[in-house]
N, C-alpha and C positions, 0 to 999 in steps of 0.2 A: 678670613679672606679666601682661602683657600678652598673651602667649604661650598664658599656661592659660588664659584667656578667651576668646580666639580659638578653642582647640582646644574649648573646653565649648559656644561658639555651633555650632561645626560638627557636632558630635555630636546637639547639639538641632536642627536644622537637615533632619543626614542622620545617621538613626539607624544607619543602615550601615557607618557609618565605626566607630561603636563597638562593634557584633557581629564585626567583623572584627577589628577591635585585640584586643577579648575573647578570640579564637580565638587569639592567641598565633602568628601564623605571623609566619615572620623574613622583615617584607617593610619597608626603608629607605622612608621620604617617602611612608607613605599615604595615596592622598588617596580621596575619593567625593564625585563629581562631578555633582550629576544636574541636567538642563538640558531642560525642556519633554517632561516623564517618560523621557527617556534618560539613562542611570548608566553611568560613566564610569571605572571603577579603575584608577589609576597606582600605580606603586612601583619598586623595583629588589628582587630579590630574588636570594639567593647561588644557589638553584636553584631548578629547574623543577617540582618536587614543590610547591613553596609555590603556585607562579604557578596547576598546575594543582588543588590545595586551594581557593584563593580561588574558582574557577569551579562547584567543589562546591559548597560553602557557600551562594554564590549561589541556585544552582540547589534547594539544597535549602531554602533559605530564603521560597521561590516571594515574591519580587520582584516588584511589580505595577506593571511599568513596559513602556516600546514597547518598547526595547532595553538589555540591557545587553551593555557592552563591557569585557573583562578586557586592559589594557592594561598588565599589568606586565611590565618587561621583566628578563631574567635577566643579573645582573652577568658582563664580561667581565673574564674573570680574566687574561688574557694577561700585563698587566703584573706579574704576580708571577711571572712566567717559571719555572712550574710545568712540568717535565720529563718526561716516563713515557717508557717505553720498552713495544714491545711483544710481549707473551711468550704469543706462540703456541708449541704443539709444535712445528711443522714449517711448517706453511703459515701462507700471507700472514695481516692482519687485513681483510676488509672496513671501509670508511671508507664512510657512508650518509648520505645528502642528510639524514635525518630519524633521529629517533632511534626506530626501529622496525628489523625485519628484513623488514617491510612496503616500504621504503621502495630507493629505487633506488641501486647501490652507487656511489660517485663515484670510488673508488681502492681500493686491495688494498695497502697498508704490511705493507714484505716483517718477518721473524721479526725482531728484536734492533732498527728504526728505532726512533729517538729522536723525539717529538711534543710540541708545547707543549698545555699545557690553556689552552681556552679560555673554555668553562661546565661546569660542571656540573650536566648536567641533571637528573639526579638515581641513584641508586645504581646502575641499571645500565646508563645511558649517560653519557659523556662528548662533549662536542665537542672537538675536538681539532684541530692543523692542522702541516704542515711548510714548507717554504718556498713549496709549488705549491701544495699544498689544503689546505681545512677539511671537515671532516663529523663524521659519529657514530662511535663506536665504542663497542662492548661492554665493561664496567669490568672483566668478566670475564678480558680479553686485553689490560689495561695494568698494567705496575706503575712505581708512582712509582719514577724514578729516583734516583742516590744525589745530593745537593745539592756542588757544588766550595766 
């Protein structure tokens, strides 16, 4: 009981919290935080497609505050020791600091290497990492491995 009243002062408080919740996007522990007109969004979310939704929304919400800061962070999937393997034709896969082809390459994972997922940042990048390095890769050039 306690709970739904709390969550009803917050909504009445910060109407934000419940345009966002309304919007349906799968973001864990939402909070909206706003503090001397800066707004503050926490969360955890399973990917990067939600985190970067939320910052739409905002934006198109036009928000009349100094700053707003989209603070949700994207779940580390590592402990579910998700596998892929990587299935290029012949050449290597680039591994990129960011998940663009903008973005600077950190490694080259040669055809058939096996990689743990780390996030999923959304349909067509993955983070990904092996024992040396983490970065992005193309969903395009992994396919989940078979489970032992």
């Amino acid at each position: 009981m306690f709970k739904k009243k709390v969550e009803e002062k917050s909504e009445e408080i910060n109407p934000l919290h419940g345009y966002l919740t309304q919007a349906g996007l799968p973001v864990e522990n939402l909070q909206v935080i706003e503090k001397d007109g800066n707004v503050t969004v926490t969360g955890v979310s399973q990917t990067g497609e939600a985190v970067a939704k939320v910052t739409e929304l905002l934006t198109i919400k036009g928000i009349a505050a100094a700053s707003i800061s989209n603070n949700i962070s994207i779940a580390d999937l590592t402990s579910l020791n998700l596998q892929y393997k990587v299935a290029t034709n012949s050449s290597n896969l680039n591994c990129r600091k960011g998940p663009s082809t903008d973005n600077e390459i950190v490694c080259k994972f040669p055809k058939g290497a096996v990689v743990t997922l780390t996030q999923k940042y959304n349909d067509t990048w993955h983070k990904v990492k092996n024992d040396e390095i983490e970065g992005f890769c193309h969903t395009d050039y992994l396919e989940q491995a078979a489970s032992t």
